[in-house]
Backbone bond lengths (Angstrom), bond angles and torsions (degrees), N, CA, C in turn:
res aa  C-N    CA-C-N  psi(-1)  N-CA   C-N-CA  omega(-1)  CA-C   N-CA-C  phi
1 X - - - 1.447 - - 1.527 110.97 -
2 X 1.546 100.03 -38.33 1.706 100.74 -174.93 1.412 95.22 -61.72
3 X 1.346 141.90 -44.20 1.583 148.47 -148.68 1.382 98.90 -72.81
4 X 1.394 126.80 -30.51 1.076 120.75 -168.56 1.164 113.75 -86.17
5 X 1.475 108.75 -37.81 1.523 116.59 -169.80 1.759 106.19 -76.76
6 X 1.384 119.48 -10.93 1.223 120.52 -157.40 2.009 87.49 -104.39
7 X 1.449 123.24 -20.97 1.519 123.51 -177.01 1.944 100.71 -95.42
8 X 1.286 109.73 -31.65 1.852 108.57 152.31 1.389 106.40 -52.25
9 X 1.226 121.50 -64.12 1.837 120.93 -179.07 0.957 111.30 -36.06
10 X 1.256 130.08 -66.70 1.347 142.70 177.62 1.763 123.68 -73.20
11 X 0.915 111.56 -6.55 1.486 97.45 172.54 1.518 91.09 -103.95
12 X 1.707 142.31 -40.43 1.419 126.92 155.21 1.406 131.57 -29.84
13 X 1.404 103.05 -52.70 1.573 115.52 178.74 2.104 102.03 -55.72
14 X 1.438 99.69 -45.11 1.426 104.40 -170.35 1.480 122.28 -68.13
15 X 1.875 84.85 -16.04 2.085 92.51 -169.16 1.541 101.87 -87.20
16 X 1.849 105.24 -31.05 1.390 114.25 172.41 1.473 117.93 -69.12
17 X 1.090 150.05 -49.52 1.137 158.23 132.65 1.614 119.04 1.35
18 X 1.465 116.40 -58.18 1.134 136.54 167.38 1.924 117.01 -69.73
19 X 0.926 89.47 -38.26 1.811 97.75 -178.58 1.675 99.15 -81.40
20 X 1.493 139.95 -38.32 0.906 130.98 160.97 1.404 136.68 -51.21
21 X 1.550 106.98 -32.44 1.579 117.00 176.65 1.388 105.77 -84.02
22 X 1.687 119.91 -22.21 1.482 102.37 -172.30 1.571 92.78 -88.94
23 X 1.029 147.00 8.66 1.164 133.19 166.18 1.241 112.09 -105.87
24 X 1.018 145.42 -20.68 1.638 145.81 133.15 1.332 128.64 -21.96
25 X 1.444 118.84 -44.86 1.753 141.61 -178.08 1.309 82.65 -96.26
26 X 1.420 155.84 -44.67 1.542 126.72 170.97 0.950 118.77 -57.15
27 X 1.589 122.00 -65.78 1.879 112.29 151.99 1.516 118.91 -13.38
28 X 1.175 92.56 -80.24 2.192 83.41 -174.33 1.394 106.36 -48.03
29 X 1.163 130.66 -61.28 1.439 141.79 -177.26 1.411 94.99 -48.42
30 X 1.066 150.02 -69.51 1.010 121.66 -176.48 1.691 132.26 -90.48
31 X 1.086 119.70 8.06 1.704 129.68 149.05 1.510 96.63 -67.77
32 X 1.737 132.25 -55.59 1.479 109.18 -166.17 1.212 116.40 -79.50
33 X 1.103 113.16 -24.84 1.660 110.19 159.75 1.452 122.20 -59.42
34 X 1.020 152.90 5.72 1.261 158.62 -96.27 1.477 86.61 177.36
35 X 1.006 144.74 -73.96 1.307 165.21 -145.78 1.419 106.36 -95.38
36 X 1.454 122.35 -38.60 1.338 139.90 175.80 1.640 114.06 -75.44
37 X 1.700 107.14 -43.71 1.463 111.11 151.38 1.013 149.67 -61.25
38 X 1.797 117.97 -25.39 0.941 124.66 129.95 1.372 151.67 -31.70
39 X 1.415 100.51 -66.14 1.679 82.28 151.71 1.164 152.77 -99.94
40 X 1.382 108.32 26.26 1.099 148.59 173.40 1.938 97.94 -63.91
41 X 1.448 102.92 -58.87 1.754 105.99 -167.94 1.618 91.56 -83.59
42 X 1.549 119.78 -22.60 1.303 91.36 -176.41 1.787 133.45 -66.65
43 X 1.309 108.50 -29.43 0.994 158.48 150.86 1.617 99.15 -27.91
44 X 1.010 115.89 -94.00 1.904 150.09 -178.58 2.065 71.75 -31.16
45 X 1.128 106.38 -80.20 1.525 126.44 -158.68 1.809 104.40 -38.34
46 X 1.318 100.04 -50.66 1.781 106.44 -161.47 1.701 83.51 -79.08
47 X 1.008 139.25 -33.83 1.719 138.23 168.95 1.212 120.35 -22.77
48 X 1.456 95.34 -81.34 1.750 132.04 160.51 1.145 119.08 -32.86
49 X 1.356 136.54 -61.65 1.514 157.92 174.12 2.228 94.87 -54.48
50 X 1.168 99.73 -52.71 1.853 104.98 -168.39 1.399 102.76 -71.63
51 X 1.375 109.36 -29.33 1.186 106.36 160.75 1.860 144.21 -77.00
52 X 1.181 88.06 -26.54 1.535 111.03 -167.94 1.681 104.38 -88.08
53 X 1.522 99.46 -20.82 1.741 106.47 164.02 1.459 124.17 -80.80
54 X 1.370 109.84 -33.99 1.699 140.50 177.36 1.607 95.39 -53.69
55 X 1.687 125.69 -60.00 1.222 150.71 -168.63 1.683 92.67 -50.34
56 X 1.549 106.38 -60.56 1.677 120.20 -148.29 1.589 96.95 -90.87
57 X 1.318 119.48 2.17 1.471 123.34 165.48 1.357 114.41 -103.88
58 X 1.265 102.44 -31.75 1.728 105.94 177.78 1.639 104.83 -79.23
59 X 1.222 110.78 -11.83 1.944 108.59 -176.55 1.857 103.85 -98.18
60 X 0.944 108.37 -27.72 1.488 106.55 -170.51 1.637 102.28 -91.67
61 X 1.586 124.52 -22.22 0.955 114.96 158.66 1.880 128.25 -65.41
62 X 1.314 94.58 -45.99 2.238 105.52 164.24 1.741 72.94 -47.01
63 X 1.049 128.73 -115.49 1.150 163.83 -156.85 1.545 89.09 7.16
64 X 1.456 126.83 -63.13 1.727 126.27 -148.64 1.502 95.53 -107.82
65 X 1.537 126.36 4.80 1.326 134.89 155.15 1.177 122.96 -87.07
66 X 1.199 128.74 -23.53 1.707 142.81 155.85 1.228 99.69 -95.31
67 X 1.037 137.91 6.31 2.076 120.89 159.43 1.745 88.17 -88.02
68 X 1.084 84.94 -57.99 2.012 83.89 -166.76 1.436 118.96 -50.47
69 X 1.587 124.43 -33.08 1.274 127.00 153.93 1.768 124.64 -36.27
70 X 1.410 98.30 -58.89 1.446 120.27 164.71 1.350 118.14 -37.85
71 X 1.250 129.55 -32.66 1.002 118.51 -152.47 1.262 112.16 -128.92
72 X 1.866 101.76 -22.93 1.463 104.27 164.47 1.599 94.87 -71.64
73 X 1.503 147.18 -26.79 0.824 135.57 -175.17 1.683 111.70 -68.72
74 X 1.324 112.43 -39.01 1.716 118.11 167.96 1.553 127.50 -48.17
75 X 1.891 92.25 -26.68 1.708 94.53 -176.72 0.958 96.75 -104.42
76 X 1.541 146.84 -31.72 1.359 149.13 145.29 1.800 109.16 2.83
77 X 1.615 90.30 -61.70 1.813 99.95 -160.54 1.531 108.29 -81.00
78 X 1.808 100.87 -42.27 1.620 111.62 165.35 1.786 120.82 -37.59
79 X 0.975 117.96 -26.68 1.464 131.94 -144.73 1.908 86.17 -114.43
80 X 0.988 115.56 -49.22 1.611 114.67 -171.48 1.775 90.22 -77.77
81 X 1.009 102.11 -44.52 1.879 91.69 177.73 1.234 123.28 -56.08
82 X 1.487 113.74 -33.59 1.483 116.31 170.33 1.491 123.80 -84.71
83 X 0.977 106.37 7.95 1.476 118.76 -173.63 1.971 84.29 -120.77
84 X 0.935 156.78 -50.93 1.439 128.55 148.34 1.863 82.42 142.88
85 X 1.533 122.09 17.53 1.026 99.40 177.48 1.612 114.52 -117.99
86 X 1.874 119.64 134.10 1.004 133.31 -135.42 1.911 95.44 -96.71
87 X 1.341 99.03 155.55 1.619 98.66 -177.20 1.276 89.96 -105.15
């Protein structure tokens, strides 16, 4: 009877033992994941941003290359008007 009660002890102690460590390695596992996701978006984020400036440099450049068209086109017409010839 003692043998038995002493291989219950021990296979409890062993299930407790075991149930404690797998919840320990979920802890870590999930702090490094955590940490790994992090910079994961930080990353994703500074991307987005290098990009979204790349975008707003490439538009304001169209942008002051078609004003300047415009306007050489304005002095274009200015210049034929003063010279007296009619479109």
């Amino acid at each position: 009877m003692q043998r038995l009660c002493e291989n219950v002890q021990a296979f409890a102690s062993n299930l407790a033992r075991k149930h404690h460590e797998h919840k320990l390695q979920q802890k870590v596992w999930t702090a490094w994941h955590s940490v790994v996701e992090s910079r994961w978006q930080q990353r994703v984020e500074k991307a987005c941003q290098s990009r979204a400036e790349q975008v707003c440099i490439e538009l304001t450049n169209d942008y002051e290359t078609k004003l300047a068209s415009v306007c050489n086109c304005e002095q274009f017409v200015l210049c034929l008007q003063q010279v007296g010839v009619s479109c």
